[in-house]
C-alpha positions as CSV (number, residue, x, y, z in Angstrom):
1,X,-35.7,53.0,-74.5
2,X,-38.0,53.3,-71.6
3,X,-36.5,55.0,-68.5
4,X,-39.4,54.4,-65.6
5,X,-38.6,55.8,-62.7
6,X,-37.8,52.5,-60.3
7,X,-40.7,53.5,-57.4
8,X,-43.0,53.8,-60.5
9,X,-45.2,50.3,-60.9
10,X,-43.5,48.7,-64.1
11,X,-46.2,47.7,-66.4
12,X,-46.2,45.0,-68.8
13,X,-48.2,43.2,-71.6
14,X,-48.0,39.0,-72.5
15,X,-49.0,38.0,-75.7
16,X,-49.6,34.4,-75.5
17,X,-52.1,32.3,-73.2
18,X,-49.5,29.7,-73.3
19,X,-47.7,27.7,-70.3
20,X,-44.7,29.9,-70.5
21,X,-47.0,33.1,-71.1
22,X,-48.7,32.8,-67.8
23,X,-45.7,31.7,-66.2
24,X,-43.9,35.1,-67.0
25,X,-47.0,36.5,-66.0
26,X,-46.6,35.3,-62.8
27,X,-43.2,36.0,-62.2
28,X,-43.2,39.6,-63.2
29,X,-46.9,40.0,-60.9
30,X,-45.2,38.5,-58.1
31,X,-42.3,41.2,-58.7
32,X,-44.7,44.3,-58.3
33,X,-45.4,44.7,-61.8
34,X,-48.7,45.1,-62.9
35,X,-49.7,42.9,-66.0
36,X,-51.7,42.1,-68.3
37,X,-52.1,39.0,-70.8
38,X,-53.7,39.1,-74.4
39,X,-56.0,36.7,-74.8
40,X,-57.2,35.7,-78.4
41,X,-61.1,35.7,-77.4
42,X,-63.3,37.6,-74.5
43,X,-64.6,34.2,-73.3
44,X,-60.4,32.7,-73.1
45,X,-59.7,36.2,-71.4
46,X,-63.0,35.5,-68.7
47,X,-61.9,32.4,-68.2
48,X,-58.6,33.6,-66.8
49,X,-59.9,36.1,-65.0
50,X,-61.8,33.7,-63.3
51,X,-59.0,31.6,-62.3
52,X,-57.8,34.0,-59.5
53,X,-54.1,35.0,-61.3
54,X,-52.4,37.7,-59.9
55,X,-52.6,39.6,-63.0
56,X,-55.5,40.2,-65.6
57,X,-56.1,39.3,-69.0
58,X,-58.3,41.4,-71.9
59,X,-59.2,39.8,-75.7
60,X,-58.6,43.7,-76.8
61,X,-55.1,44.3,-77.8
62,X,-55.5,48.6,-77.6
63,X,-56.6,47.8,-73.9
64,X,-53.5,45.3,-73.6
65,X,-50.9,47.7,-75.2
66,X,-51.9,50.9,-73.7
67,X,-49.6,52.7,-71.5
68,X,-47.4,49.5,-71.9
69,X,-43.4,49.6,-70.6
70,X,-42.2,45.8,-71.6
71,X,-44.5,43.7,-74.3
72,X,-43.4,39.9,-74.5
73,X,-44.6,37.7,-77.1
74,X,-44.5,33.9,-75.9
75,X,-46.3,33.0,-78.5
76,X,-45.7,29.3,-80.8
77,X,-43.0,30.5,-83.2
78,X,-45.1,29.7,-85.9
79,X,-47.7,32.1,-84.9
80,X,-45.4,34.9,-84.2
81,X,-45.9,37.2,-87.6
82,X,-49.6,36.8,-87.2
83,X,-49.8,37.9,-83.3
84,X,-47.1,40.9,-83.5
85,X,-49.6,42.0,-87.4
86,X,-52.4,42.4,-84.8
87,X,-50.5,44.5,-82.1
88,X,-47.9,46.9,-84.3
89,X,-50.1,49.6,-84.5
90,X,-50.2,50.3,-80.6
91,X,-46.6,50.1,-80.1
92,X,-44.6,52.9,-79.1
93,X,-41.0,54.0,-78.4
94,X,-41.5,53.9,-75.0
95,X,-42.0,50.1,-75.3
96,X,-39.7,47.4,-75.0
97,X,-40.1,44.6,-77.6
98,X,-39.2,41.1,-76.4
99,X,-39.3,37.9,-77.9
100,X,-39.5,34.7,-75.6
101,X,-40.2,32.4,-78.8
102,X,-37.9,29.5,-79.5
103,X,-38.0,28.4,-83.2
104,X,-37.9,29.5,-86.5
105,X,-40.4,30.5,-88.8
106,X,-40.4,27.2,-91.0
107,X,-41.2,28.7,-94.9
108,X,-38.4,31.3,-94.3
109,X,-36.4,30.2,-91.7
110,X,-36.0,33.2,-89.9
111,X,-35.6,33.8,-86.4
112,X,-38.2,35.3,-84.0
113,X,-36.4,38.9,-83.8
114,X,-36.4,39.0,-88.1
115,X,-40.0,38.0,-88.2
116,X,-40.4,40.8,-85.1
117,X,-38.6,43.5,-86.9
118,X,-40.1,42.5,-90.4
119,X,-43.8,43.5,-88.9
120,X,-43.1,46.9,-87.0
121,X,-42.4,50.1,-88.0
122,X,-38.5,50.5,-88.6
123,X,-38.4,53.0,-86.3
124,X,-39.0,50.3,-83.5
125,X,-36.3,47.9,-84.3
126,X,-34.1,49.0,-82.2
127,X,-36.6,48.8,-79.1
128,X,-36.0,44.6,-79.6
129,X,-34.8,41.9,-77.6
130,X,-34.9,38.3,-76.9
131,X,-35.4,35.9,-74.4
132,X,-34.0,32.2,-74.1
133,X,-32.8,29.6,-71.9
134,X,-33.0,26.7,-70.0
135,X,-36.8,27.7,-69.3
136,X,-39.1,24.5,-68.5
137,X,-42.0,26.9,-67.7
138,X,-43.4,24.0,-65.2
139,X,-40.3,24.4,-63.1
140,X,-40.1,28.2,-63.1
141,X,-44.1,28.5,-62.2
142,X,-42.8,26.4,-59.0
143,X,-40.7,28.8,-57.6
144,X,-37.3,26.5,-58.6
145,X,-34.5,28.3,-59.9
146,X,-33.4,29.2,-63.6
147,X,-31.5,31.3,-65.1
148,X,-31.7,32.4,-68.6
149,X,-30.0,35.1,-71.5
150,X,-31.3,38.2,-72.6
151,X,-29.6,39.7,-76.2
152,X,-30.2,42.4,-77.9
153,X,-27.5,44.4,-80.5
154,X,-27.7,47.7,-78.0
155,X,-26.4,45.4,-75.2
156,X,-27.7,48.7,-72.6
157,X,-31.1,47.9,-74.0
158,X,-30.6,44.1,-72.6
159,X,-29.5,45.5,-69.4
160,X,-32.6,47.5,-68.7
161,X,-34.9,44.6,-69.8
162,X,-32.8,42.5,-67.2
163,X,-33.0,45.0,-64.6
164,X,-36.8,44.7,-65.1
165,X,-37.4,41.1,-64.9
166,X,-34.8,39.2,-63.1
167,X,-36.1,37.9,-59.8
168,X,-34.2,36.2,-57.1
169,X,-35.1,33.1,-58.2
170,X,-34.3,34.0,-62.1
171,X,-31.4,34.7,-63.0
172,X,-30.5,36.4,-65.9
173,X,-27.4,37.7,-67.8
174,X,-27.1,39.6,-71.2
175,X,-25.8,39.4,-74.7
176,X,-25.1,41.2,-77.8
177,X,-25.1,37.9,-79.9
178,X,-29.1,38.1,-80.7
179,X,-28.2,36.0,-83.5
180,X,-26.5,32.8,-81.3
181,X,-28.9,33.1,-78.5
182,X,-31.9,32.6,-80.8
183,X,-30.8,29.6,-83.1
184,X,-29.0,27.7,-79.5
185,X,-32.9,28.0,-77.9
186,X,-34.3,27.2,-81.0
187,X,-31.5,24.5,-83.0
188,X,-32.0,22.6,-79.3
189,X,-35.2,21.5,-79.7
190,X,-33.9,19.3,-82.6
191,X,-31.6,17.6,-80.8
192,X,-33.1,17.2,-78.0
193,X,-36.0,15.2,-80.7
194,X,-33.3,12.9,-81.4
195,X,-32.5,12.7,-77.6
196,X,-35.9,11.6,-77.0
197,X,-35.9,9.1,-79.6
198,X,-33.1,7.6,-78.3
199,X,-34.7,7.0,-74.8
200,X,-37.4,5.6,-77.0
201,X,-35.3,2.9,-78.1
202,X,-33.4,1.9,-74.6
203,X,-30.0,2.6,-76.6
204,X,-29.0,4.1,-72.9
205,X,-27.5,7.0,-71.9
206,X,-23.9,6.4,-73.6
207,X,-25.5,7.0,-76.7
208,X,-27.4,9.7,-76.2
209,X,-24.5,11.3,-74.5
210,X,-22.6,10.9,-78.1
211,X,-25.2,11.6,-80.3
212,X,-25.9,14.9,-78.3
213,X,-22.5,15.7,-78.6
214,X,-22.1,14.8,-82.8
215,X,-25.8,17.1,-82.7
216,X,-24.5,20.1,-81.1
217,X,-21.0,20.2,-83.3
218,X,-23.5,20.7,-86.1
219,X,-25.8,22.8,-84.3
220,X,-22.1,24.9,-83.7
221,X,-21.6,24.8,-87.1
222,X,-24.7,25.9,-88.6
223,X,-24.8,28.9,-86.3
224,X,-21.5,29.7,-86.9
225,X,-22.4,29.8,-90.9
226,X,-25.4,32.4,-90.2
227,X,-23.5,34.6,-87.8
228,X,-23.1,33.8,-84.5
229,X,-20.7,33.6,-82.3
230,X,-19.4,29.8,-81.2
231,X,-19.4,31.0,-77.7
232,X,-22.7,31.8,-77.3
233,X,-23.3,27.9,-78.0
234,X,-21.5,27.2,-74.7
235,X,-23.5,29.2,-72.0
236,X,-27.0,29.5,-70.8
237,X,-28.9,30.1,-74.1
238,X,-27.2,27.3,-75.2
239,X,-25.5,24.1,-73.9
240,X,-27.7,25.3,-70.7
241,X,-30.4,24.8,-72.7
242,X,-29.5,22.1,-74.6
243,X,-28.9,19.8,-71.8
244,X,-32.5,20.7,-70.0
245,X,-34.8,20.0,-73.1
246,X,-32.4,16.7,-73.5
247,X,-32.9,15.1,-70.0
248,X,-36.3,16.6,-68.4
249,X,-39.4,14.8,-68.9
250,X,-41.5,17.7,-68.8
251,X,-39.5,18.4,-72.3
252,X,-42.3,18.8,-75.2
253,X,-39.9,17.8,-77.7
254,X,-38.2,15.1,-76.0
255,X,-41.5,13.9,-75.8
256,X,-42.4,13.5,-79.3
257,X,-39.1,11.9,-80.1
258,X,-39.5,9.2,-77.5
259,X,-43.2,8.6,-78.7
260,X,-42.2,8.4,-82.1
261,X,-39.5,5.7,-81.1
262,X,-42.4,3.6,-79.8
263,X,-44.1,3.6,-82.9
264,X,-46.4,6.5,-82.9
265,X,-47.0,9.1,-86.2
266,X,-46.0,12.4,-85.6
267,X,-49.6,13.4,-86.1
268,X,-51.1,11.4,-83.8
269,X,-48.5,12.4,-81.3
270,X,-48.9,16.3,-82.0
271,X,-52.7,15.5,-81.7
272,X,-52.3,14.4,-78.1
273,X,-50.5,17.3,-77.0
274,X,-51.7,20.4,-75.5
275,X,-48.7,22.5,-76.3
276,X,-46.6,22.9,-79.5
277,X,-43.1,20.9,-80.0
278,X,-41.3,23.6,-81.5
279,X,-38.3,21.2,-82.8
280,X,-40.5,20.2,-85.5
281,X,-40.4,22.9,-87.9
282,X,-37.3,24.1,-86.9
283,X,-36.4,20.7,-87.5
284,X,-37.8,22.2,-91.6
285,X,-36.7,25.3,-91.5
286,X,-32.8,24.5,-90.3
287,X,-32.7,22.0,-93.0
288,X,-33.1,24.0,-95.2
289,X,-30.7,26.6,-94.0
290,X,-27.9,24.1,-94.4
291,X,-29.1,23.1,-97.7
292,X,-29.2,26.8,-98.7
293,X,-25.3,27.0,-96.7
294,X,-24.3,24.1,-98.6
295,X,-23.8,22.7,-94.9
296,X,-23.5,18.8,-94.5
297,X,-24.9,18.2,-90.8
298,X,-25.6,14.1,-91.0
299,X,-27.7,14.4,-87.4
300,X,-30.4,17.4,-88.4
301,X,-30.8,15.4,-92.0
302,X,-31.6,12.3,-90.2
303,X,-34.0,13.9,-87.6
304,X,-35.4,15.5,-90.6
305,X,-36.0,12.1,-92.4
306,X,-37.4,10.3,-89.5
307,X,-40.1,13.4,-89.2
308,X,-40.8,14.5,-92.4
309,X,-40.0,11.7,-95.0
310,X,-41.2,8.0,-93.0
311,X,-37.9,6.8,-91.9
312,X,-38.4,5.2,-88.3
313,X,-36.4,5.7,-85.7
314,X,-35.6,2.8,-85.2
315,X,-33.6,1.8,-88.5
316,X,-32.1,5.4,-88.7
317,X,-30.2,5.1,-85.1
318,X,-30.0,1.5,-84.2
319,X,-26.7,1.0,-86.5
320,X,-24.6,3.7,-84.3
321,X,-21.9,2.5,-86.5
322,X,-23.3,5.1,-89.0
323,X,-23.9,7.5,-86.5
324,X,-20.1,7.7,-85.7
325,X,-18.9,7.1,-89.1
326,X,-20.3,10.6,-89.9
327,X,-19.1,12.4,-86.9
328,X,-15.4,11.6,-87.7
């Protein structure tokens, strides 16, 4: 684990020139550290050198890596084995290895940690830990406050990494349960589809105050099956969570189930969209976990039939009768 010396500048590498990338870049710059973002190409990496950040940004991931004391990667879940392939051979023991993906990887429905410790050397494992919370990068990059979780199994090794980033404006506590704090930040983003769709519809807020509630029993369950603790469910990382992505508007996942509610394909609606909705294949990949559990969650099956097999929105949540029926 790395012990830097506190009057010694802290130095840190983000992997990801995404919203929530730059905004972590921004928040650990303004904290003294001195970063440095990976971008994927030497004209992406001039162009955000050009744009007066207070940190700098290089396409070469050696140049990125070296001399590193905290690497993140907030990266798409989806692209997360494919980014950490390119960087494991300049990562050290000094480093520590954080996650700040929410999702999981849809063909094997792992979570970001598994697919982390899958692609580096096994005597880096233990150098992991994860970030997740009620994080609407848009908010944070404004100076509002949030507060968030960091887990990882050595629970001294999620200490130091909150020593290192918390900020008087983020708050963060820490947490052994890697396992619950990962599937409540990702398992969210599905309900918070369903949320969406709701909106969508004008079925009001009684509804979507129910069917969150039938969502995140299963949500409870499912994580419950794979190893987590129920708790965990019930603070930041998770009902924390859970009730930001299912009210804000600047919610990508919300988004695409309210635009699917008004009649719009899931392609066209990923099309428009700068950013990825990560609730979509986890919406896959948790499916399948429960089918592979022998789980019966009614509310995941039926946000994975309106997304993946043409059921619309409308038909599948209209008759709440249904809804309820299941939830009894």
């Amino acid at each position: 684990m790395v012990k830097r010396h506190e009057s010694a500048c802290l130095k840190v590498t983000i992997i990801g020139n995404t919203s929530w990338g730059n905004t972590l870049g921004v928040l650990l710059s303004d904290k003294g550290a001195a970063v440095k973002l990976w971008a994927r190409s030497e004209a992406e990496a001039k162009e955000l050198n050009q744009g007066r950040r207070s940190y700098s940004s290089t396409s070469h991931i050696g140049e990125a890596l070296n001399g590193t004391d905290l690497t993140i990667w907030a990266v798409p879940s989806q692209k997360l084995r494919q980014n950490v392939s390119q960087a494991k051979d300049y990562l050290t023991k000094s480093m520590l290895l954080m996650s700040a993906a929410k999702g999981l990887e849809v063909n094997s429905g792992k979570r970001m940690s598994q697919v982390l410790a899958e692609e580096i050397a096994p005597s880096l494992r233990e150098q992991i830990c994860v970030l997740s919370g009620p994080n609407l990068a848009k908010e944070i990059a404004q100076a509002l406050p949030a507060g968030s979780v960091i887990a990882a199994q050595d629970i001294a090794l999620a200490e130091r990494a909150r020593e290192l980033m918390e900020s008087p404006k983020f708050f963060l506590s820490t947490s052994d349960d890697v396992i619950g704090v990962e599937l409540g930040g990702a398992l969210k983003n599905i309900i918070a589809l369903g949320a969406g769709m709701i909106d969508g519809l004008g079925l009001g807020d009684n509804a979507k105050g129910a069917f969150i509630a039938w969502g995140w029993a299963e949500v409870v369950s499912l994580g419950v099956t794979l190893g987590a603790r129920a708790g965990t469910f019930y603070g930041l990382a998770g009902l924390g969570d859970l009730i930001a992505t299912c009210s804000s508007t600047l919610s990508r996942n919300h988004y695409v189930g309210y635009e699917l509610a008004k009649g719009h394909s899931l392609s066209e609606i990923s099309a428009s969209m700068p950013h990825v909705a990560e609730g979509v294949a986890t919406t896959a990949a948790a499916h399948q976990l429960a089918k592979n559990q022998g789980l019966k969650l009614p509310i995941i099956n039926l946000i994975y039939r309106i997304l993946f097999e043409g059921l619309s929105p409308s038909q599948a949540l209209i008759d709440f009768k249904e809804l309820a029926a299941s939830h009894h």
